[in-house]
C-alpha positions as CSV (number, residue, x, y, z in Angstrom):
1,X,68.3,167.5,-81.1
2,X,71.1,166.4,-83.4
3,X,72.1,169.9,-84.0
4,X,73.0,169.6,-80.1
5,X,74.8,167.0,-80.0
6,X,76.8,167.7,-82.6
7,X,77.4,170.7,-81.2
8,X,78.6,169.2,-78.4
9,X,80.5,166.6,-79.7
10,X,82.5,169.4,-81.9
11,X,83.2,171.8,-78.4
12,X,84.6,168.1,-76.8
13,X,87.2,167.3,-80.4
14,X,87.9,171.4,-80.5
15,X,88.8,171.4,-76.5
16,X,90.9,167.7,-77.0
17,X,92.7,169.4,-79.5
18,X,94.1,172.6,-77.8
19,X,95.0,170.4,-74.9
20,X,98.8,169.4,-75.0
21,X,99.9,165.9,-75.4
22,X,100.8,165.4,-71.7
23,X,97.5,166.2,-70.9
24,X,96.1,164.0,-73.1
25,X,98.5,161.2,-72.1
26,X,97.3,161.4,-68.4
27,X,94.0,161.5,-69.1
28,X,93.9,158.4,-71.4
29,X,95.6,156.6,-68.5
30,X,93.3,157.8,-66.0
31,X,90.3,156.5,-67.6
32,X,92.2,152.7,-68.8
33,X,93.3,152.8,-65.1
34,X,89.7,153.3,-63.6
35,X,88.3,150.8,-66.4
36,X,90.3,148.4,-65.6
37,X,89.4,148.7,-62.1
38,X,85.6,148.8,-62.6
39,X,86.0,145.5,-64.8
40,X,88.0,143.6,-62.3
41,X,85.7,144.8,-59.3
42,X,82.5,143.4,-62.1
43,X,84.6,140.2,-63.2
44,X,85.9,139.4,-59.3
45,X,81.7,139.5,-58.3
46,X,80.8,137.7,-61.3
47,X,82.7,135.1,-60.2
48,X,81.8,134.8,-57.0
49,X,78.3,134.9,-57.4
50,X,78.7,132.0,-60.4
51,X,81.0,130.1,-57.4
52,X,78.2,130.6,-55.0
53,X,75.4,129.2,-57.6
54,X,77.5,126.3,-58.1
55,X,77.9,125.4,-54.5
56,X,74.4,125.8,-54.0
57,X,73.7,123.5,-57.1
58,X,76.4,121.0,-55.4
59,X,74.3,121.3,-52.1
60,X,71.1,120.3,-53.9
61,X,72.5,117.5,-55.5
62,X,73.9,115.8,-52.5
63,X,70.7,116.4,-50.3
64,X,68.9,115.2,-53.6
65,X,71.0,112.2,-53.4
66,X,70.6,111.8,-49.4
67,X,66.1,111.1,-50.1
């Protein structure tokens, strides 16, 4: 099993290494651009779903305070 992986791992650093640094450069920024898409799309629903919580918590509260 680790004999695979290696394996793997050294075809992945031998094919990163014949590619030209242009390539490289775009592909970097490829994958910070769709990170940083993925986390803002996770952080944006995070948020909303911790705003919703809170206004349900608010909700509560006040019919709590209405008995």
């Amino acid at each position: 099993m680790l004999s695979w992986l290696r394996n793997v791992f050294t075809s992945l650093f031998a094919f990163w290494g014949a590619l030209p640094e242009s390539s490289k450069r775009k592909i970097v920024d490829v994958i910070v651009e769709a990170s940083g898409k993925v986390f803002k799309a996770f952080y944006d629903e995070h948020s909303k779903a911790k705003e919703k919580a809170n206004e349900q918590a608010e909700d509560a509260s006040v019919e709590g305070e209405r008995k």
